[in-house]
N, C-alpha and C positions, 0 to 999 in steps of 0.2 A: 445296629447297636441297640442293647437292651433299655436304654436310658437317650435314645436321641431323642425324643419329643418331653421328657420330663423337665419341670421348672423347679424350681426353685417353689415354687405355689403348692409342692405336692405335701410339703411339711404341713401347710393349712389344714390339708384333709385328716395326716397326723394330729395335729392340734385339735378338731374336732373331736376326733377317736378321745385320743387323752382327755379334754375337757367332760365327754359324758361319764368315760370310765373314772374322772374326782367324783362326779356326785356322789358316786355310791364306792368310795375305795373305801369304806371300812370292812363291808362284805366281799369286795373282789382281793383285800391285801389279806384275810381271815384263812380261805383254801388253804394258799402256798405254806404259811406258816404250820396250818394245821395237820396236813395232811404228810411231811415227813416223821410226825410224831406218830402219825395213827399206822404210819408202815411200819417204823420201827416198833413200835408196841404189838402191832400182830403178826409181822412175820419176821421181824428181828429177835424179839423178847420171844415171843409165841413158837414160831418154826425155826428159831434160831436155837433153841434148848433141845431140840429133838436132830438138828444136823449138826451145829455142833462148827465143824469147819468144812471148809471146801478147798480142792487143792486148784489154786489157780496160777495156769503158764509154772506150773512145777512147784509152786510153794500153796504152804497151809496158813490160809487167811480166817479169820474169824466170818463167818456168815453175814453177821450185822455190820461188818467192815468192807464187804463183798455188795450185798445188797445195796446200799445206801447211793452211792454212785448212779445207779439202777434207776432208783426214781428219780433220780436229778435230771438224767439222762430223758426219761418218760415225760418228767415235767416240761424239757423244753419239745420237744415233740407236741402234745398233747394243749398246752396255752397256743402255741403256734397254730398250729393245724385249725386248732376248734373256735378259732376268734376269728380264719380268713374263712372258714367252710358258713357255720351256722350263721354267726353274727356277721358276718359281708355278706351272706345271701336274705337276712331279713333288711340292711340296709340300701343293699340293691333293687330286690324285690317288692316288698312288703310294703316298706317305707318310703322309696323312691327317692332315697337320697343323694342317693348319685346321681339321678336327673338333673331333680334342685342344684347339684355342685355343678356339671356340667353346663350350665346355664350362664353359670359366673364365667368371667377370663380365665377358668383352670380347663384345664384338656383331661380327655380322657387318661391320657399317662399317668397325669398326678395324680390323678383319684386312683388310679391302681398301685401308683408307686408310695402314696400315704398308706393306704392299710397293708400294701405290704410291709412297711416301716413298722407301722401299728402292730402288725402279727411279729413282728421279730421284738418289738419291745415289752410284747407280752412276755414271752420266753425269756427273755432277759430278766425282766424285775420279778418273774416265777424263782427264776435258776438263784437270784440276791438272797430272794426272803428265803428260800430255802435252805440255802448254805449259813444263813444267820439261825435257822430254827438245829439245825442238825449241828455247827459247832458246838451246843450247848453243850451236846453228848459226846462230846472227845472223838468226833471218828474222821476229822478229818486231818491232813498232813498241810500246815501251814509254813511256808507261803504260795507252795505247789497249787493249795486249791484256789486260789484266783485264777489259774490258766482256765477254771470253768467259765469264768466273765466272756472270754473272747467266744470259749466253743458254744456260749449261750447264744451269742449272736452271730455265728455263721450257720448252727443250726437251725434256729429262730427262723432265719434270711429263707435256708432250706425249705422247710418245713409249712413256712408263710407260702411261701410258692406253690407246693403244691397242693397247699390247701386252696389255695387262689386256683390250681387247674381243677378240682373237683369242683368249684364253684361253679366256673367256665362252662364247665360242660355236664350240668347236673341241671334236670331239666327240673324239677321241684326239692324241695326242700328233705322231701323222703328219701331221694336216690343215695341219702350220702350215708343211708343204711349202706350197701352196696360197697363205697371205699371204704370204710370205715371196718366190716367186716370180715373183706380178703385182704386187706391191707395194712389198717393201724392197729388193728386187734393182735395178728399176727407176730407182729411189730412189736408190741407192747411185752410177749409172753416169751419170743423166741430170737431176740435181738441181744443175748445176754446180762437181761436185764434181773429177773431173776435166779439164774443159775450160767455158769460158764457153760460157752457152744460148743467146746472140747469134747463134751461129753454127747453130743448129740454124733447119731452114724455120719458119716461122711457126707452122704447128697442132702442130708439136713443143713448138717454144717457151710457145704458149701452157695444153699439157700440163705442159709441166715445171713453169710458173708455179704449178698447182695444187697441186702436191706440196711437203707440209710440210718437207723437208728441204729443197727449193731455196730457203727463207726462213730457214732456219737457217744454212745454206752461205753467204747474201750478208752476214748480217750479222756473221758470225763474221770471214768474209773480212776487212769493212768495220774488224773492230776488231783484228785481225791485221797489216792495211795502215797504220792508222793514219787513213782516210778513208773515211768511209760511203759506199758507193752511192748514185747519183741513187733516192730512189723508197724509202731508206729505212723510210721510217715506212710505207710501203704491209707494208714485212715483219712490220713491229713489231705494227701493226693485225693479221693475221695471224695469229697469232702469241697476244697475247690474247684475239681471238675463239676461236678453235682450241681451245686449251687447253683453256677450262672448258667447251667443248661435248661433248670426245670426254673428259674426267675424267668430267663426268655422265653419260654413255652407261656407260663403264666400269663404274660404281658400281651402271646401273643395271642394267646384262647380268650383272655377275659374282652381284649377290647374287640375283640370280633362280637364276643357275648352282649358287649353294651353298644355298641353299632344295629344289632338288633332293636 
């Protein structure tokens, strides 16, 4: 079981995360807000007048009603990923905080099952301010786009994980050159985030299908539009398999890593 040794103490480790990241939430709540305006202004407004529309699953969508989805999708990926990989490895390493925690009645579990909590709730209050920054501009389909809330944190859940396994098994802080570059780079470009995978040859496409963010990208889309993609539940499937296979991996790499 991925959670047999976890207490109830693992929220503390939570609550720690959260209490550093208030000191300074004027600059970490700043990003998310900012950074759907700066997409939409350069490749909605900018590349959005020169493509004009794109035909997606057979209909003709406005570009900036296509994209937008996209980085909501990258956003929960990207706060996930990059809060368990960079910041759990300067808190592990650097800092040796998880030493100090581990010293207390909390067990190795709960310090991994806090910042995994901590990296899914990243992506979550990334995925809030962001759909509060983007309704400003009418693009999304209301009440449809709250089903982002939920895919905020099962992606989150995801994505925390396995940023927890490159942590795991990344022997300095450099290596995460490495996943970041055959993997979330990838990710970011060819996960349908900016242009539909339809159009991509076939062993692209059926590449792209394998990669976790292209199933977070459709469904986000799906509830951003207002109408799920054909094949739906093929993401959904996905999605819950996924999850608790790369959280137990994580759990089981990291505490080998702190056993060390």
């Amino acid at each position: 079981m991925i959670f047999a040794n976890v207490s109830h103490r693992a929220w503390r480790v939570w609550q720690r995360d959260m209490e550093a990241y208030a000191t300074t939430w004027k600059t970490n709540f700043l990003p998310p807000l900012l950074e759907p305006v700066l997409y939409i202004l350069a490749f909605g407004v900018g590349m959005g007048q020169l493509i004009g529309t794109v035909t997606y699953f057979g209909e003709e969508l406005p570009y900036l009603n296509f994209m937008v989805p996209g980085i909501l999708a990258v956003a929960i990926m990207f706060w996930a990923y990059f809060e368990t990989t960079y910041s759990s490895f300067v808190r592990m390493y650097y800092q040796k905080t998880f030493e100090a925690i581990i010293t207390t009645p909390l067990l190795m579990e709960d310090v991994i099952a806090g910042e995994w909590l901590w990296g899914t709730t990243k992506s979550l209050v990334a995925a809030l301010l962001m759909l509060v920054a983007v309704s400003f501009f009418g693009l999304l389909s209301w009440p449809d786009a709250l089903l982002v809330i939920p895919l905020a944190v099962i992606g989150g859940m995801m994505f925390s994980a396995i940023g927890l396994i490159t942590t795991a098994l990344s022997p300095t802080i450099e290596t995460f050159n490495v996943p970041i570059f055959l993997l979330i780079f990838p990710m970011f470009l060819f996960s349908g985030t900016f242009f539909p995978i339809d159009i991509l040859p076939e062993w692209a496409r059926m590449l792209a299908m394998a990669l976790p963010l292209t199933h977070v990208s459709l469904l986000v889309r799906g509830a951003c539009l207002g109408e799920l993609p054909p094949g739906a539940w093929i993401s959904a499937a996905y999605l819950v398999v996924l999850t608790p296979a790369v959280t137990a991996m994580a759990f089981r790499l990291m505490k080998r890593r702190l056993v060390k």
